[in-house]
C-alpha positions, 0 to 999 in steps of 0.5 A: 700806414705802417704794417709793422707799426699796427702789428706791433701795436694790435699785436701787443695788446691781444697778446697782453689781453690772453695773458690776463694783464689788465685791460688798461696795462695792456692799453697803455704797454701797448702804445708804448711799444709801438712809439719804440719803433719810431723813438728811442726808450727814454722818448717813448717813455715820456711821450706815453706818460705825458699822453695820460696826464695831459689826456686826463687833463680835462674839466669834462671829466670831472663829471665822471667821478661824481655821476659814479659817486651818485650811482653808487649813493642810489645803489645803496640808498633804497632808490632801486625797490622805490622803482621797481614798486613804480614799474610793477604798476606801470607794466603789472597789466601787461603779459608776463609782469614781472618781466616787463617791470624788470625792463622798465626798473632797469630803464628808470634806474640804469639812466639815474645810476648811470652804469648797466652792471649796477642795474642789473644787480640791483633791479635783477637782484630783487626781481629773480627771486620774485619772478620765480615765486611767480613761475618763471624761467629763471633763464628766461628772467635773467635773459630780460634782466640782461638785456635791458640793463645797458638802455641806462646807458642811452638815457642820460645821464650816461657816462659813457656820452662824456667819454666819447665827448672827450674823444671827439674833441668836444662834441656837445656832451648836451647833445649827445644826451639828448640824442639818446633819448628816444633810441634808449626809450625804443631799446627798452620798448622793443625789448618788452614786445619780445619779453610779452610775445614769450611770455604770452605763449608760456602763460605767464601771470598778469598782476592784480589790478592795483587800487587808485591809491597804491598807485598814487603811494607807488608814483609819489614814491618813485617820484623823488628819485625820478627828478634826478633826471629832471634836475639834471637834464632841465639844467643842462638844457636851459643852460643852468649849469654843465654836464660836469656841473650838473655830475656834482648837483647829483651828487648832492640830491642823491645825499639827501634822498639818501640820507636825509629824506629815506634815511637809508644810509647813515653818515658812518657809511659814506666814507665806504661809499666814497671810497668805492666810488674813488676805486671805480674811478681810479680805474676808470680814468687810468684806462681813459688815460692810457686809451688816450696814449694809444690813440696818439700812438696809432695817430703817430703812425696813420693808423685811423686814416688809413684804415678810412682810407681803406674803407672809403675804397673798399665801398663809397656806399654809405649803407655798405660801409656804416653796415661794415662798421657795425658789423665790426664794432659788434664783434669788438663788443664780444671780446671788450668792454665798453669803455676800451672799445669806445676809446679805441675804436672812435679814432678809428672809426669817426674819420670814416663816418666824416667822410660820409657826411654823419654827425658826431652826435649821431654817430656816438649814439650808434656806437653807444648803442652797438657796445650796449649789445656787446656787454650782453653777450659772451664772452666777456660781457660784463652785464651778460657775468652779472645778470647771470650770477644774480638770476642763479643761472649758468650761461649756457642757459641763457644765451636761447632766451637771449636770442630773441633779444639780440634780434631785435636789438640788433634790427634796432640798431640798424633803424637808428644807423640809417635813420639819424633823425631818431637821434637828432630830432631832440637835440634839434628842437630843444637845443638848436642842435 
């Protein structure tokens, strides 16, 4: 490995990123700089440009702007109050309700809207109002809002397994949703424990016990909703359709729920909806496309087997070495997005974790998981900005509340480190993984 090809490299994009270019300019300008060192301006150019069209050349990625498009549908198409009605009667019982109704919102509509800043506004955008008529710490409530948002990102359909699938040349994007089942479900669990314990010693109200028949009325309605995941992930298991294929049957169940069924959304309004979902793409697929040249950049000059090198001598202690990886990728997810740092770091990182014999699958699980804590915290956090801003707090009031939730989200992540079967257990029994 070249020194001054990963200072170059690293060191254009830090200084980009302090600058305040966006992420994926700084990406992309970045690995154009370091193929200056091996190739001449016109080559560099080429290669760079060639590097992000080819990279965006990809069946698989047209899943991603229809399951934007489907999110984007359910924001504004009544799903979230549906679901959050469904919530308070599955957790209404529990100390302190309303928060555990805000974990179990954020885990139903995080996993059919595929984005944790969309769930955190939404299901943090009804539930702040209505926790604090009911007494709560507005820093307490936006700190249960925040922390469970990103458990959409586990329980599939989750863009971000598609991400990584392209990454890893084709790891099975099936398997990979699967997989995230029962660590999302665990995530969203433990993070009601927490959210009981504080608010069992703060004295917060238990809900009335509903009637038989507005629990019937609240389950019918969430039910609709709910089969999006049933639809999606029945087919994609019983091999009815792809990943990608099954992005587009969203699409088309979500308009009708929205449209047709609840008639929340008129036609006037898709060609806005449409267009806010071709933005969000847009940029989405440019930082895929320019996280893409910059992994041929650091190939080019050694850089991820290097560092697996490194590694592999520093310790060939399994524990050792999967605890400095998380270790890192949590500092990564304090400074960067999910998306950047997952494209960035699986070259990196999965020549390592093949090397101590984990499966891919596993591995994208525990990546996801550990960049799922990263946009929660400070300071870039993109979940941490919104569940703030929606639960009219400051973020200096929120990160005490938040402690207790990284504890156990941290202790979580590493059970699901050292304890694959958590992860591949499903993808094993039901698709012959």
């Amino acid at each position: 490995m070249d020194i001054q090809s990963v200072l170059v490299l690293f060191g254009t994009f830090a200084l980009l990123m302090m600058l305040g270019v966006p992420i994926a300019f700084s990406i992309g300008l970045s690995a154009f700089a370091t193929f200056l060192l091996f190739m001449s301006f016109d080559q560099s150019v080429y290669i760079v440009a060639q590097q992000v069209a080819s990279g965006l050349d990809s069946f698989t990625l047209l899943a991603i702007p229809f399951f934007i498009l489907a999110g984007n549908i359910m924001n504004r198409g009544g799903i979230a109050m549906r679901l959050i009605e469904f919530a308070k009667v599955i957790g209404g019982r529990l100390p302190g309700a309303l928060a555990h109704c805000n974990v179990i919102a954020n885990m139903m509509f995080g996993s059919i809207s595929g984005s944790a800043v969309a769930s955190a506004a939404a299901v943090g955008g009804v539930m702040a109002p209505l926790q604090k008529k009911e007494g709560y710490d507005p820093a307490y409530s936006a700190a249960v809002n925040i922390a469970s948002c990103p458990t959409g990102l586990l329980i599939p359909p989750s863009s971000t397994f598609i991400v990584y699938s392209l990454i890893t040349n084709g790891t099975s994007v099936a398997a990979l949703f699967v997989a995230g089942y029962i660590p999302g479900l665990l995530m969203g669990l433990s993070l009601m424990v927490v959210a009981g314990i504080i608010a069992k010693r703060r004295g917060y109200p238990v809900a009335e016990r509903p009637s038989g028949v507005e629990v019937v009325r609240k389950a019918a309605d969430a039910m609709l909703p709910l089969g999006l995941i049933v639809i999606v992930m029945g087919g994609i298991v019983w091999g009815v359709f792809t990943a990608t294929e099954a992005s587009a049957v969203a699409v088309v169940y979500t308009l009708f729920l929205a449209v047709v069924w609840y008639r929340e959304i008129t036609w006037r309004e898709l060609p806005s909806i449409i267009l806010d979902s071709a933005v969000t793409t847009s940029i989405v697929l440019l930082m895929i496309g320019c996280s893409i040249a910059m992994s041929k950049a650091m190939a080019f000059a050694d850089i991820p087997y290097s560092i697996s090198d490194a590694l592999l001598k520093l310790s060939e202690n399994p524990i050792v070495l999967l605890l400095i990886i998380n270790i890192a990728l949590l500092v990564v997810g304090t400074f960067m997005d999910m998306t950047p740092a997952l494209l960035i770091f699986t070259p990196i990182f999965l020549p390592v974790v093949e090397d101590l014999g984990m499966d891919p699958v596993h591995f994208g699980v525990v990546m996801t998981f550990n960049l799922c804590i990263g946009i929660c915290t400070p300071p870039v956090g993109s979940a941490l900005f919104v569940g703030c801003s929606v639960g009219g707090v400051k973020i200096g009031q929120v990160i005490k509340p938040m402690i207790g939730f990284y504890a156990v989200l941290v202790s979580l992540l590493l059970v699901i480190t050292y304890f694959p079967a958590l992860s591949l257990f499903l993808p094993r029994v039901l698709l012959g993984y």
